[in-house]
C-alpha atoms as a printed R data frame, in Angstrom:
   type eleno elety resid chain resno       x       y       z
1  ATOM     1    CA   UNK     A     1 -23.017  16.508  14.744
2  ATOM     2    CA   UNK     A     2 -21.645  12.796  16.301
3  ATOM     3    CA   UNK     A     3 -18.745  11.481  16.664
4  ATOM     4    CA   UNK     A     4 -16.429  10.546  14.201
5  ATOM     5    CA   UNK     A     5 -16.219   6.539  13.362
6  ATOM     6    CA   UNK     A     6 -13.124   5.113  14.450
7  ATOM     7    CA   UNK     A     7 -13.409   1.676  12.736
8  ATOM     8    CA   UNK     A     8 -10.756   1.679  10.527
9  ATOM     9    CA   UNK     A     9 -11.243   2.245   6.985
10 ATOM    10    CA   UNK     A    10 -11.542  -1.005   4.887
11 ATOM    11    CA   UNK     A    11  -9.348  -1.361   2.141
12 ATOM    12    CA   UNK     A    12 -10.158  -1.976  -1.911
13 ATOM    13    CA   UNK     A    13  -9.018  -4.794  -2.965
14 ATOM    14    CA   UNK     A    14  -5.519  -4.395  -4.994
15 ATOM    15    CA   UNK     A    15  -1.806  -4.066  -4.402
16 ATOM    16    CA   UNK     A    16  -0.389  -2.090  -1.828
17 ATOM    17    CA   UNK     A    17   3.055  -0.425  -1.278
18 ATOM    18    CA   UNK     A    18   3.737   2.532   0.962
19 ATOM    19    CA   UNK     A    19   5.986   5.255  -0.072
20 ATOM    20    CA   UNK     A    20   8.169   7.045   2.735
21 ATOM    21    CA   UNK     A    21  11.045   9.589   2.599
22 ATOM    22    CA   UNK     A    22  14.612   8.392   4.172
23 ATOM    23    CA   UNK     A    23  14.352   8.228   7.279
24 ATOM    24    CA   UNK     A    24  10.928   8.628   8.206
25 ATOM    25    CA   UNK     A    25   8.424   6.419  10.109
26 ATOM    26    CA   UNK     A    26   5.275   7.492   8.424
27 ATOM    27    CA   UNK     A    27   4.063   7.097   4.312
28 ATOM    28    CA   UNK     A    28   1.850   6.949   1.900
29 ATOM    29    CA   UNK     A    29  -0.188   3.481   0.948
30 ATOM    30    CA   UNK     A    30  -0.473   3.384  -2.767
31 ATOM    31    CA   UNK     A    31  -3.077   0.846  -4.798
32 ATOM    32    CA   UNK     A    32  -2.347  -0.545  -7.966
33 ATOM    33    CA   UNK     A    33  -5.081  -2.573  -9.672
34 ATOM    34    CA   UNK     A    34  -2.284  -5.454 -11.644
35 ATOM    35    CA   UNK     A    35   0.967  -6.896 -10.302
36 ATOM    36    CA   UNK     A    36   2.857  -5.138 -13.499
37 ATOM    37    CA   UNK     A    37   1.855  -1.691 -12.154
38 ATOM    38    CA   UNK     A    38   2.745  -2.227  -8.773
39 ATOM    39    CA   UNK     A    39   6.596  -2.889 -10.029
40 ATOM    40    CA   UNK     A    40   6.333   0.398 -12.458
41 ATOM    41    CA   UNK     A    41   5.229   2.268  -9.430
42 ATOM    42    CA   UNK     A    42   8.420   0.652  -7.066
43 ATOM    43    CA   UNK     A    43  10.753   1.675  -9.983
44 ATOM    44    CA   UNK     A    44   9.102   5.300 -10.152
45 ATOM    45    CA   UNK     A    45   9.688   5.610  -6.451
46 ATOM    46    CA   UNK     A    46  13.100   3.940  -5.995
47 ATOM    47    CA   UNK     A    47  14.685   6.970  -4.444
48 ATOM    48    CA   UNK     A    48  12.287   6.604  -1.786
49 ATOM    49    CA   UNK     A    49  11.744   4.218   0.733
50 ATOM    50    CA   UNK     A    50   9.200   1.544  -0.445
51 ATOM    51    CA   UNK     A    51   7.757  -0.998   1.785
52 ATOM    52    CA   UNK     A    52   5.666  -4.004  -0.467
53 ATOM    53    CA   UNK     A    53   2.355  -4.261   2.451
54 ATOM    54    CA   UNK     A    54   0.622  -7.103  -0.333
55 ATOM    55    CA   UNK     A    55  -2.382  -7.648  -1.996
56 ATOM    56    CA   UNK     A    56  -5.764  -7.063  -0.288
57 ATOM    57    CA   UNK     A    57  -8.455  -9.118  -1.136
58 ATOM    58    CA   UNK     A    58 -12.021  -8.790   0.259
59 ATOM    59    CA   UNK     A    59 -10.145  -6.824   3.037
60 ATOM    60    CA   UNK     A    60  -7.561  -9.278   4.254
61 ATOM    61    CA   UNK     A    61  -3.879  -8.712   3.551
62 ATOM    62    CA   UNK     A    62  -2.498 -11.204   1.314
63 ATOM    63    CA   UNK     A    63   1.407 -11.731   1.413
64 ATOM    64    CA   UNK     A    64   3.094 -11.299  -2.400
65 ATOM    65    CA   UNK     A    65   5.461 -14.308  -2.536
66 ATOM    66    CA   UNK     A    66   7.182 -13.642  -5.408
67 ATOM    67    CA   UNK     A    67   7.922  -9.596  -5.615
């Protein structure tokens, strides 16, 4: 048995959001595949904090400029 890797996981490529309760510094990151099911997902989880983190793409983080 070695060590564990601590290179951070890359991500797929996608949309990202991460879901938190109120008031809480941690979350979930969530991956939608299209634009339209990244904005179903924020209105599913709109009693929830949402943070928008942006579109990965061949694992670089891509601002969303109009979300």
């Amino acid at each position: 048995m070695g060590r564990p890797s601590t290179k951070p996981k890359d991500l797929r490529d996608g949309f990202y959001i991460e879901v938190r309760n109120k008031n809480q510094r941690t979350g979930v990151k969530i991956r939608r595949d299209t634009k339209e099911q990244l904005k179903l997902a924020i209105e599913e989880y709109k009693n929830k904090d949402v943070v928008i983190l942006g579109k990965s793409k061949n694992g670089k983080m891509i601002a969303i400029p109009d979300l």
